[in-house]
MARTOR-320807 format. One record per residue: residue in three letters; x, y, z negated of N, C-alpha, C, O in turn. Coordinates in steps of 0.2 Angstrom, whole numbers, plus 5000, padded with zeros to 4 digits. Example, Ala and Ser with C-alpha at 12.3 -4.5 7.8 and 13.67 -1.06 7.14 Angstrom:
% residues 2
Ala506649724961506249784961506649844961507149834958Ser506449894965506849954964506450004961506750064960
END
This chain:
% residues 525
Unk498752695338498852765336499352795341499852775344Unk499152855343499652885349499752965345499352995342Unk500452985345500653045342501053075350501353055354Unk500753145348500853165358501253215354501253225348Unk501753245360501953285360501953335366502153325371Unk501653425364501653445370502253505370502453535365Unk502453535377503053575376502953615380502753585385Unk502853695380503153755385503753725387504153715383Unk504053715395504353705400505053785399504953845398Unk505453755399505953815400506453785405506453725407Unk506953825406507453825411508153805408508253835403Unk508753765412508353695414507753665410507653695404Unk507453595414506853555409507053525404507653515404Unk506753515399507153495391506953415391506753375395Unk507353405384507253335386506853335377506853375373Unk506453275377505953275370506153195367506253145370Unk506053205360506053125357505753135350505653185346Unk505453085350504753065345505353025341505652975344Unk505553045334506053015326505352995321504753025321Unk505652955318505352915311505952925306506452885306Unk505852995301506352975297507252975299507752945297Unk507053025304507753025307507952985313508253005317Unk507752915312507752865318507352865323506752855322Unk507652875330507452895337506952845339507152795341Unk506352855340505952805342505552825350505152785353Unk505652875353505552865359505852945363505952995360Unk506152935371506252975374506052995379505752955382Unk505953065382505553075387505753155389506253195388Unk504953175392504853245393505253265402505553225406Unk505053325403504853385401504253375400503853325402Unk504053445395503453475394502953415390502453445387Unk503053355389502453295385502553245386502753225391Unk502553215379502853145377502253125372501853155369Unk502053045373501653015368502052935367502252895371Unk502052955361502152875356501552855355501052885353Unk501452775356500852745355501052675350501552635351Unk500752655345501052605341500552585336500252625333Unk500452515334500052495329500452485322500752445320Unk500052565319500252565314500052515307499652465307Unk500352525301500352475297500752505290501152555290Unk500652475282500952525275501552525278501752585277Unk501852495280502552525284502852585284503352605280Unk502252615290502352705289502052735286501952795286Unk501652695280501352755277501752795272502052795267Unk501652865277501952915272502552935275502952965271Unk502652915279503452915284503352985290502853005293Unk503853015290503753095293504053075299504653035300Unk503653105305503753085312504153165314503853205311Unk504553175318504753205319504753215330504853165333Unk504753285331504653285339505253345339505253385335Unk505553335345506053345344506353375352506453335356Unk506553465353506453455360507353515363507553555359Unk507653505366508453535367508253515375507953475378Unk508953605378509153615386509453615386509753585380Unk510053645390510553665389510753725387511353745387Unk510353765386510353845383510153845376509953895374Unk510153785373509753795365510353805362510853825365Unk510253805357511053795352510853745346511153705342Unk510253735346510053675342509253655343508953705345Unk509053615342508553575343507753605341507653635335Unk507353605344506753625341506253565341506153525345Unk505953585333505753535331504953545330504653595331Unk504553495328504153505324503853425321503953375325Unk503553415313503553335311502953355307502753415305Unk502553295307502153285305502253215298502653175298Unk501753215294501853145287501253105290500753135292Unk501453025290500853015291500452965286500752915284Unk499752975283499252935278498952875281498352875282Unk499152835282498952775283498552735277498852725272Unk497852715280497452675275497352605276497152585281Unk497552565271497652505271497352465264497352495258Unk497152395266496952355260497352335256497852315258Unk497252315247497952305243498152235247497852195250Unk498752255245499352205244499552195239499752235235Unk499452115236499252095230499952035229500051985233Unk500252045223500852005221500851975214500752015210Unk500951915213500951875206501651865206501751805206Unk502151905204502951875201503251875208502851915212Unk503651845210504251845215503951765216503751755221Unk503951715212503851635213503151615213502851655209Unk502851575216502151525219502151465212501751435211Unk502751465209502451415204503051415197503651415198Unk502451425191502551465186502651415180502151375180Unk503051405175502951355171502951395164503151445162Unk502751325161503051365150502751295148502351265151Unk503151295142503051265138502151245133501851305132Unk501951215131501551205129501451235121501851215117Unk501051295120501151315114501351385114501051425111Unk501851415118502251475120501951505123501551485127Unk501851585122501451645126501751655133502251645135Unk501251665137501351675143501051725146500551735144Unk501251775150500651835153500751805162501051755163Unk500451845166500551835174500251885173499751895169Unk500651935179500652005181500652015188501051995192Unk500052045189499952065197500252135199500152185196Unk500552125204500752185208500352205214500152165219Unk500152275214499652285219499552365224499452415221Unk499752365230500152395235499352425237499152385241Unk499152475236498552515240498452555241498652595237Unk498052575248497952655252497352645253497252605258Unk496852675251496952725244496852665240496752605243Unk496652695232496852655227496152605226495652595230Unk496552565221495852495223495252525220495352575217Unk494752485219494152505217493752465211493352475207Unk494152385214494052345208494852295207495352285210Unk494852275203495352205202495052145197494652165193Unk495052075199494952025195495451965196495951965200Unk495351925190495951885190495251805189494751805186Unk495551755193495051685194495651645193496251655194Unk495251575189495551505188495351465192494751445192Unk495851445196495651385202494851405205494251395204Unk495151455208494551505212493851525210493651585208Unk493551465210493051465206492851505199492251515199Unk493151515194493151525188493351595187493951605187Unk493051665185493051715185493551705176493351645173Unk493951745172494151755168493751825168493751885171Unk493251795161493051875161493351925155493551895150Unk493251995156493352035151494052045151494352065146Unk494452045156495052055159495152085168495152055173Unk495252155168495452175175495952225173495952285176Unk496552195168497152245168497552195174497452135176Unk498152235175498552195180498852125177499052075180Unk499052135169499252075167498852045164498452075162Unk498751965163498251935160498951875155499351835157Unk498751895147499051865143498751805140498151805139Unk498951745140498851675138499351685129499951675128Unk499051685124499451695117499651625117500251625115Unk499451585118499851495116499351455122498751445123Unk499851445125499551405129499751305129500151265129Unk498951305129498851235131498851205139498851235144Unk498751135138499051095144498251105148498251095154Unk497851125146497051125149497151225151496651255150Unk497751255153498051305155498051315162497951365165Unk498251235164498651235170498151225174497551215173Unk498551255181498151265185498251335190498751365187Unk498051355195497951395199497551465198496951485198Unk498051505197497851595199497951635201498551645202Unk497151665201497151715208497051795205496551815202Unk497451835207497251905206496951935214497151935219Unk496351955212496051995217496052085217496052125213Unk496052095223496052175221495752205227495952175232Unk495252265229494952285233494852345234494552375230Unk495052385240494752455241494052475246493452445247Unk494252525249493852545255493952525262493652535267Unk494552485262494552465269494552375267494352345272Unk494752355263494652295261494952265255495152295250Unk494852185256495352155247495952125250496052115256Unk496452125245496852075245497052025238497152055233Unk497151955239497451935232498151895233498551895238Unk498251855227498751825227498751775221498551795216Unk498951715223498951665220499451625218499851605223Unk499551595208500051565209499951515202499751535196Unk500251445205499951405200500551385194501151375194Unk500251395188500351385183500551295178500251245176Unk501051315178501151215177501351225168501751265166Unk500951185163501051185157501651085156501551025158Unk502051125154502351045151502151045143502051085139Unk502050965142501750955136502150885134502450855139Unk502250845128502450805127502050745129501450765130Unk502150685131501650625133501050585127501250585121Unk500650575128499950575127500250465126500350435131Unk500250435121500450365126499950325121499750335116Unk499950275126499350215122499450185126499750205131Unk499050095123499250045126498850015128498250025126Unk498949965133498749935137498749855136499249815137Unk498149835135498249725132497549725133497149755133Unk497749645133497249585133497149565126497749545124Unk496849555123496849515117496949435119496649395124Unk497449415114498049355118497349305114496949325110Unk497249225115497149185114497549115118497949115122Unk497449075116497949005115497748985123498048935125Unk497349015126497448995131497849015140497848995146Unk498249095134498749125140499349085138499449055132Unk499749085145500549065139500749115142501249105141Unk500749175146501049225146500549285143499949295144Unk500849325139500649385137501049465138501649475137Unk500649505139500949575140500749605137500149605136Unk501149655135500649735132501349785136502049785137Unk500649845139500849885142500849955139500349975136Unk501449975140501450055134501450105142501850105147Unk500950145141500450195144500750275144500850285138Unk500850335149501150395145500550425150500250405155Unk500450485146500150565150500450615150500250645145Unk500850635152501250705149501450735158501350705163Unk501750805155501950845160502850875157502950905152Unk503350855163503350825167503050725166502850695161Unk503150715171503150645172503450595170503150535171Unk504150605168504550575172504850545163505150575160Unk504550465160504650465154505250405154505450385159Unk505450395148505750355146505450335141505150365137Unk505550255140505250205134505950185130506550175132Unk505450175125506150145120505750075117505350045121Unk505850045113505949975111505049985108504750045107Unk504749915108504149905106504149875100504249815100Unk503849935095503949895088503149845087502649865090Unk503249805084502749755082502749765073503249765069Unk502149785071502149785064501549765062501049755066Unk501649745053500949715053500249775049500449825046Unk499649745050499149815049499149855043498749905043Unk499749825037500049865033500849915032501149935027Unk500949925038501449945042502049935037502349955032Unk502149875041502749835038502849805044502549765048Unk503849825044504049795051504149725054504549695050Unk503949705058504049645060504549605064504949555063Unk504449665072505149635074505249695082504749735082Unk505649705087505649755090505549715097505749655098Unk505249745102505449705109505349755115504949795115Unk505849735118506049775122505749775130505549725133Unk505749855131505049865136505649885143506149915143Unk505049855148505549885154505449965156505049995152Unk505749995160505950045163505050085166504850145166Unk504750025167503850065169503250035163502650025163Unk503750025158503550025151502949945149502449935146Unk503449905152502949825152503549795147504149805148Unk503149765142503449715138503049635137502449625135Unk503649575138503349525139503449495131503949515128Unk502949455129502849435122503349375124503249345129Unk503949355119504249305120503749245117503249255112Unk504049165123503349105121503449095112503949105109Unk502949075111502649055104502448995105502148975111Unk502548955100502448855101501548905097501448955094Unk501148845100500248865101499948875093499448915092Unk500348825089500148825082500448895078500148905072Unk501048945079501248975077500849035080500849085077Unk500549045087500449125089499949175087499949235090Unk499749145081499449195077499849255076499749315077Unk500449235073501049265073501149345078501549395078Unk500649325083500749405086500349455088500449505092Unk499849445080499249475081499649515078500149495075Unk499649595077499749645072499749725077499549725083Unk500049775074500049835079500749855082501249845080Unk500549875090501149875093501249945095500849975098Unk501849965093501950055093502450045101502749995103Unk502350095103502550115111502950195108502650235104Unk503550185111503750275110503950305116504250265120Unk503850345118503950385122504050445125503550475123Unk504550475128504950535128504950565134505450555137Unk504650595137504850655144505450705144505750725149Unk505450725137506050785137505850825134506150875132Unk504950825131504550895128504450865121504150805120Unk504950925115504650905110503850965109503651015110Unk503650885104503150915101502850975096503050945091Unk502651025094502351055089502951045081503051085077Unk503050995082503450965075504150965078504550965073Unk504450965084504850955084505250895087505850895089Unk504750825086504950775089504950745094504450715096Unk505450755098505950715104505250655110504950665116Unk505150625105504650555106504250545102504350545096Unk503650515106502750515105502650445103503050395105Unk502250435100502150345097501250355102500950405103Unk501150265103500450255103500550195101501050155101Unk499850185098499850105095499250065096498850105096Unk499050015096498449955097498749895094499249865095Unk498049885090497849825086497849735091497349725095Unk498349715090498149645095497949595093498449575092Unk497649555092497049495091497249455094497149445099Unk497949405090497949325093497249255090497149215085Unk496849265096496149215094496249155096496149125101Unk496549125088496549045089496249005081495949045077Unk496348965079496048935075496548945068497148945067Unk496048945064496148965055496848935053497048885055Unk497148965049497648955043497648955037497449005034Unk497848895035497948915027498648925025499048885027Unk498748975022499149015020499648985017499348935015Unk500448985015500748925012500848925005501148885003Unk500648985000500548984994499848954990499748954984Unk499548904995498648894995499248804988499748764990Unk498848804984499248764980498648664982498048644982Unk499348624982499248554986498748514979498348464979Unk499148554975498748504969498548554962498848584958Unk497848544963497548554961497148514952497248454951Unk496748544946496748514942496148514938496048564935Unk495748464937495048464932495248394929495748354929Unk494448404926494548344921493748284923493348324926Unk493648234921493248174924492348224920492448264915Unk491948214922491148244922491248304921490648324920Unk491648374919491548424921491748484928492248474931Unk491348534927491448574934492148574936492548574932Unk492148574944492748604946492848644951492648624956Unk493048704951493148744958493948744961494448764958Unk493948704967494548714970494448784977493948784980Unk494948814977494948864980495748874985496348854983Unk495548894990495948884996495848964999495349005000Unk496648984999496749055004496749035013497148995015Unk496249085017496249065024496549145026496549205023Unk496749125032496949175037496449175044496349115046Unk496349215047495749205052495949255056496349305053Unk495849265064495849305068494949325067494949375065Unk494549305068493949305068493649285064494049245060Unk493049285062492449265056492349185057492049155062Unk492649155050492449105047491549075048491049095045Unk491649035053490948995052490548955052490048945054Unk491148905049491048845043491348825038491648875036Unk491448785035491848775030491548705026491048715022Unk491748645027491648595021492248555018492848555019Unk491948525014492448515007492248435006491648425003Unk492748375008492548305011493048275005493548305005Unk492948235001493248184997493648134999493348084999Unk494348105000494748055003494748015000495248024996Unk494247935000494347885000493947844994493647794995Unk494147884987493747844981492947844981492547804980Unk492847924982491947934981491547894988491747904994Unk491147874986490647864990490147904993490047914999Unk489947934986489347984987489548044988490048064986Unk489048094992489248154991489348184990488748204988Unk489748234988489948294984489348334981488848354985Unk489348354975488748394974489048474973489448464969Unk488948534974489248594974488648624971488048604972Unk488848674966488348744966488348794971487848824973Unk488948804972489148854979489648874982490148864979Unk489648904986490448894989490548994992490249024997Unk491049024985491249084989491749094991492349074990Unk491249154995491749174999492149264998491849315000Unk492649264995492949334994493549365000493949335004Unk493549415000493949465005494749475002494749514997Unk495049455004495849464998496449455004496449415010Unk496849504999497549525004497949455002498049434996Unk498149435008498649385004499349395007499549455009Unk499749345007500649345010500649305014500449245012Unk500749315021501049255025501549255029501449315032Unk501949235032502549235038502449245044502349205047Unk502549305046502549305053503349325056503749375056Unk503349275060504049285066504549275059505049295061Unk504649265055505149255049505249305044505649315040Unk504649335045504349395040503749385034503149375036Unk503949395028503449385024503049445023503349495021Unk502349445025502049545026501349515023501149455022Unk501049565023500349575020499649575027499549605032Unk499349535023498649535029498049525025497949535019Unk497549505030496849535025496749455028496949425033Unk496349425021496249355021495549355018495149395017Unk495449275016494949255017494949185010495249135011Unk494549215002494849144998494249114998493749144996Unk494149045000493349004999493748954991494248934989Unk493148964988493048914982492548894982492048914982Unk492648824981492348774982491848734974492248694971Unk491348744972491248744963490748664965490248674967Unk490948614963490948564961490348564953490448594947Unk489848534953489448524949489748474944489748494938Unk490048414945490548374942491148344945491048334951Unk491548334943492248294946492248234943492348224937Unk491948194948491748114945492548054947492648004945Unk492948094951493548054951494248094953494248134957Unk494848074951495248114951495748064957496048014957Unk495548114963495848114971496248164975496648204974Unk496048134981496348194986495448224990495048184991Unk495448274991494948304996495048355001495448405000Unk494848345006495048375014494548435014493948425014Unk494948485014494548555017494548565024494948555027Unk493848595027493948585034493748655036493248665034Unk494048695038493648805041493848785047494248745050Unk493248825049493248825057492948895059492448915055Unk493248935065492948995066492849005075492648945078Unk492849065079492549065085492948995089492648975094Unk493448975089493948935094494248885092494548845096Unk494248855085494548805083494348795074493948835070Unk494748735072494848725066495348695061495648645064Unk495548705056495948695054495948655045495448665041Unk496448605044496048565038496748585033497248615034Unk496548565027496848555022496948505015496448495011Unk497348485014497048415010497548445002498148455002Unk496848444997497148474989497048404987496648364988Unk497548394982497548334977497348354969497648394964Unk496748314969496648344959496748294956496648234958Unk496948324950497248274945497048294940496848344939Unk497048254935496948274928497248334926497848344927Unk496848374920497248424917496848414911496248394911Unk497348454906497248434897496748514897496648564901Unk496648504892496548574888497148614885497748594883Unk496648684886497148724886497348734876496948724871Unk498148754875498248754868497848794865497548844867Unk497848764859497548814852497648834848497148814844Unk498048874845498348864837497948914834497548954836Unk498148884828497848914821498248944817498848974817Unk497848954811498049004806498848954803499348984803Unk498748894800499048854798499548814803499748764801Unk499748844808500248824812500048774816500348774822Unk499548724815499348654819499248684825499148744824Unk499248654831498948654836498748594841498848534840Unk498348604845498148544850498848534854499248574853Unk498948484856499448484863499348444869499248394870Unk499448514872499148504881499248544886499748574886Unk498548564890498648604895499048584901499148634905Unk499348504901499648494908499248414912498948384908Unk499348414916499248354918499748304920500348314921Unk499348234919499848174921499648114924499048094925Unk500248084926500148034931499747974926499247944928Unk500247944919499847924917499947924906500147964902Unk499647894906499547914896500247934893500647884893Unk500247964892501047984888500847994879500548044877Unk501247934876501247934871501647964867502247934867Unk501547994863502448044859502248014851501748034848Unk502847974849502747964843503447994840503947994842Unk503148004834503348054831503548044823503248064818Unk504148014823504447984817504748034811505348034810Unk504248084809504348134806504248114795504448134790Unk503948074797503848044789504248014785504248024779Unk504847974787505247944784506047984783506347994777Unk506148004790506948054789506548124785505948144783Unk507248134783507148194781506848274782506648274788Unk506648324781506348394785507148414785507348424791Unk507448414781507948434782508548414789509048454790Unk508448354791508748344795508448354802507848374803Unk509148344807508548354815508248284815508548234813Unk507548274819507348214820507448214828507448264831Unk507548144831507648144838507148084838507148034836Unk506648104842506148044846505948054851505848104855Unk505747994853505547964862504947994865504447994861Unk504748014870504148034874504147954878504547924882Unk503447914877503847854880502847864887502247884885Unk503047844891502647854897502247764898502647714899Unk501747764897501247704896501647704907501647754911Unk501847644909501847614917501347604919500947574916Unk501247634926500547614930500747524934501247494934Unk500247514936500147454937500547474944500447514949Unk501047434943501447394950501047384954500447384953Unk501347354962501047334969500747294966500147304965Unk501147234963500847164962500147174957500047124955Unk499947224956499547234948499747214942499347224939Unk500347194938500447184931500447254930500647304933Unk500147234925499947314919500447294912500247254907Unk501147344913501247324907501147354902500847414902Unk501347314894501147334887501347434887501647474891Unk500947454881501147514879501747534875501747504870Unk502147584877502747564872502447594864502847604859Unk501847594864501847634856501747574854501947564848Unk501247494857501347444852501847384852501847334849Unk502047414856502947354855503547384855503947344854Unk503647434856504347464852504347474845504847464841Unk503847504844504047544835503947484830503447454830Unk504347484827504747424821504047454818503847514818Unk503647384813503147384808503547424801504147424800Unk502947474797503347514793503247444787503547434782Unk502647404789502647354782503147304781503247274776Unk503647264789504047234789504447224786504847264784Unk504547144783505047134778506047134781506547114779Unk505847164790506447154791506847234793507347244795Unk506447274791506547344790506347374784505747364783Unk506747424779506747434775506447524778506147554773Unk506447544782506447624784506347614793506447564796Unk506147664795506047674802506647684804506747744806Unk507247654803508047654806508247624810508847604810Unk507747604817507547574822508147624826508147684827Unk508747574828509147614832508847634839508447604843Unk509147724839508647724847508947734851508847764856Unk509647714850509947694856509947614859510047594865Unk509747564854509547504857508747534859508647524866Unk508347554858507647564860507647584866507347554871Unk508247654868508447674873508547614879508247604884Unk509047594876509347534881509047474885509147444890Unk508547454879507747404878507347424884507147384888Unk507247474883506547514887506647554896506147564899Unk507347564897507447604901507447574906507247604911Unk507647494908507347474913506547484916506347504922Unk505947484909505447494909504947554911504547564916Unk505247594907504847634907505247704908505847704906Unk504947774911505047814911505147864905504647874902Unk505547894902505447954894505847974895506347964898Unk505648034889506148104888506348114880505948094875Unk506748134881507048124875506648204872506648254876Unk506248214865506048284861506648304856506648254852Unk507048344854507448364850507148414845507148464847Unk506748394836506648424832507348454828507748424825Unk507448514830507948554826508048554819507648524816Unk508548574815508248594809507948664810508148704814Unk507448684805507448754805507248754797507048704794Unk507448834793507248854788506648864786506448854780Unk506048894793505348894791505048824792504548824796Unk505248774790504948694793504548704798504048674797Unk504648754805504348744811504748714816505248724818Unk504348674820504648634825504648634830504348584831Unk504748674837504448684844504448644849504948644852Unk503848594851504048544858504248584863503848634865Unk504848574867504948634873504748574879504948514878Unk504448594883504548554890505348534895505948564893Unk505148494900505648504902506048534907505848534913Unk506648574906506748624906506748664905506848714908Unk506348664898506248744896505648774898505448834897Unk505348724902504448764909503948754904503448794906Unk503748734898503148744896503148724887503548684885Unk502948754884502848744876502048694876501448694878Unk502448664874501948624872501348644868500748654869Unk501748664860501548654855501948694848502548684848Unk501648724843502148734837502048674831501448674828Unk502448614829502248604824502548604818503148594818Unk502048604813502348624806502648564803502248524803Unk503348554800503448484799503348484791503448434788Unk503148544789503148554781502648494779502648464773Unk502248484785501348424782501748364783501348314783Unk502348354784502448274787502348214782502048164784Unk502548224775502448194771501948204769501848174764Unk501248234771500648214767500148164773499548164773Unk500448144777500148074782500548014780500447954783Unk500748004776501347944776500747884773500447904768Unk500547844775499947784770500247764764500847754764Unk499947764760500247744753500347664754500847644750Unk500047614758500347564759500147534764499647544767Unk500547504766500347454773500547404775501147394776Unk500047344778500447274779500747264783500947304787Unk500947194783501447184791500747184796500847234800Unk500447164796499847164803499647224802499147234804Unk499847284799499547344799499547354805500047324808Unk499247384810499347424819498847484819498847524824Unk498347514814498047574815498447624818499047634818Unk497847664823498147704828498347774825498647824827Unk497847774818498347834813498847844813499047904812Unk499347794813500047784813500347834820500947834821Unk500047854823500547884829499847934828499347934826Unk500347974830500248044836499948034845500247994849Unk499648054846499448044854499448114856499048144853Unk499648134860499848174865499448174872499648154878Unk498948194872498548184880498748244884499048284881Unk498548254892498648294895499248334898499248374902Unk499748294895500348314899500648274905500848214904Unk500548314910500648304916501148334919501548364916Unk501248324926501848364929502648324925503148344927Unk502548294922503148254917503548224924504048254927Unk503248174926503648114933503948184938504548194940Unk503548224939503548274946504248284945504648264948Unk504248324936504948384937505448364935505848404933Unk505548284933506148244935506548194939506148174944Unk507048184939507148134943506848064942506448044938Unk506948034948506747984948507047924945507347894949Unk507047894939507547834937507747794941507447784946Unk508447764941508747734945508247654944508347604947
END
């Protein structure tokens, strides 16, 4: 652009200057002056003044022009190229926009490509902004001489996104890791401790993760590392709370240590039926994997093979130990149903699933029938098992109701290493009631005591007195009622006579099926 200046000449020659605004921008003259310059929004609108004095003026004569300069917008996003917020919180970005003459459109773009539409105000409002926010924008604006825009990227902070990262361990890693994983903005996280819990969230134990979030599973002996299957929580923290509030983000994954089956240690060693009828012995399994086999093998008495109706299989929570924690898990009870129990043994359980197996050995034993009372006070007595016949005789006929009776629980001896099978104490202890050397059953039971205790094992029964002539057998220690018996009927069993060779087995009481008797005492010296 050139701004001339032309002057009628006077006496002396004058001198001329082209002003901007006051400030002198060229000198010259006589008679014509040109300013030449590439103009720009600078001067738009800026008053050029021409400016001309001799030495006969008294002041300057002038004349100024404004000048309209056209140019394309100058287009401004904020003061800052990069803009943050919070995830969730309102946001606007506002364009500022400098044009001669005015624009003719304005648009706002997401990472260029991506027109926002239904918005060309200069502000563009985000009401809650999400992390799928971020990113880069552009305000456009355009006139008659051209466009301009300006760009400015948008950074959302969000709390970390975290999960983890494993192998499902099997017995043939000896190193194991689980890696706790984050996504979040900023980057820059911090891990806290890795809890291990079981798939009933129940805690188990805590293990501590390094600085880029790797935690090594302390070793485990091969037979215990089931133990570290369960869910493992990762927390972690950037500095952005969440929606709620909270500091730190959890992720968690289910671990699978795949090795071979357990039985549980509540699974009972000894078990109990009785000789030619059904029996189901049943066993609790723990499994990483689906059970896919299972037999049920006899040790040592039977020959023949077991005959089964069927063997189920039920889905059940049971209790077992992990790392020194009693917790709940999902298990596996097989019962095994026996068509007859032709001998009373041990039999070996065998499960086996993708990778191994594992055995179990149940011991059955005899068991009684379960009690029965009636209207009239009698009852059966049983419902236990035993090692061997226990005879409880029962010297209620002669003493008084009135008084306490005290008698012997006497245990028939199993055959020693050497095989002697000794006599039973019911036919060689108890004095003949027809002998001429006893007048009454006043067979001292502290010699009988004395007599027998190298032999055989017994417990002493204590008949109380009671006012309703009721008698209660208690086990021992107080673990099982045997029985209620009414001692009112004592005197109507008494024989009206009897010889010295009398031995009828009327004469005693027999007590079958109590068992557990030898288990829950000591052992005689």
């Amino acid at each position: 652009m050139k701004l001339v200046c032309n002057v009628e000449s006077g006496l002396p020659p004058e001198t001329i200057w082209w002003k901007m605004n006051g400030k002198s921008l060229k000198k010259g003259g006589p008679r014509r002056i040109v300013y030449e310059f590439y103009p720009n929004r600078s001067v738009h609108y800026s008053n050029f003044t021409c400016e001309v004095m001799n030495n006969v003026t008294e002041k300057p004569l002038s004349k100024s022009i404004r000048l309209d300069i056209k140019y394309k917008p100058e287009v401004l996003i904020g003061s800052e190229p990069l803009v943050t917020s919070d995830e969730g919180s309102k946001k606007k970005l506002c364009c500022e926009i400098d044009s001669n003459p005015n624009v003719i459109f304005m648009f706002w773009y997401k990472d260029v490509k991506t027109r926002i539409k239904n918005n060309s105000s200069l502000c563009l409002v985000l009401e809650e902004v999400t992390r799928q926010d971020s990113g880069n924008y552009t305000c456009l604006a355009g006139n008659e001489i051209g466009n301009g825009s300006s760009t400015a990227s948008l950074v959302v902070f969000y709390p970390p996104t975290v999960y983890v990262e494993y192998n499902n361990f099997s017995i043939y890693k000896n190193k194991r890791y689980v890696y706790c994983k984050a996504d979040g903005v900023p980057n820059n996280f911090t891990f806290f401790r890795l809890e291990h819990k079981s798939l009933f969230n129940e805690h188990i134990r805590y293990l501590e993760v390094t600085s880029d979030g790797i935690a090594e599973l302390p070793h485990t002996d091969q037979s215990h590392s089931y133990q570290d299957t369960g869910l493992y929580m990762c927390n972690v923290s950037n500095g952005v709370s969440d929606r709620r509030g909270k500091p730190f983000q959890q992720g968690e994954a289910y671990l699978v240590y795949n090795g071979p089956p357990v039985f549980v240690a509540d699974n009972m060693n000894i078990q109990y039926g009785q000789i030619g009828k059904p029996l189901s012995i049943a066993v609790n399994i723990y499994s990483s994997s689906d059970i896919k086999c299972y037999h049920l093998n006899g040790i040592g008495k039977i020959s023949s093979s077991l005959k089964t109706k069927e063997t189920l299989k039920t889905n059940v929570t049971i209790r077992i130990n992990f790392h020194d924690v009693n917790i709940t898990a999902n298990g596996m009870q097989l019962t095994f149903r026996l068509v007859r129990l032709h001998s009373f043994q041990r039999y070996n359980v065998t499960v086996c699933n993708n990778f191994s197996n594992a055995s179990f050995i149940v011991d059955v034993r005899k068991g009684g029938e379960t009690p029965i009372m009636t209207n009239d006070s009698t009852a059966l007595v049983g419902g236990c098992v035993m090692f061997g016949v226990i005879t409880l005789v029962i010297m209620l006929i002669i003493i008084g109701i009135s008084q306490s009776v005290e008698n012997i629980v006497y245990q028939s001896v199993q055959q020693d290493q050497a095989g002697i099978e000794h006599p039973s104490p019911a036919s060689t202890l108890l004095p003949d009631i027809g002998s001429e050397n006893t007048d009454t059953l006043s067979h001292s039971m502290d010699e009988t005591n004395q007599s027998m205790g190298i032999l055989l094992n017994y417990a002493d029964v204590v008949f109380q007195p009671s006012s309703q002539n009721e008698v209660r057998i208690i086990g021992l220690e107080d673990r099982t009622v045997y029985a209620d018996v009414d001692t009112s009927f004592a005197a109507a069993f008494l024989p009206e006579k009897q010889s010295e060779t009398s031995s009828s087995e009327d004469d005693f009481i027999y007590v079958d099926g109590i068992e557990n008797f030898i288990d829950k005492r000591e052992t005689n010296d």
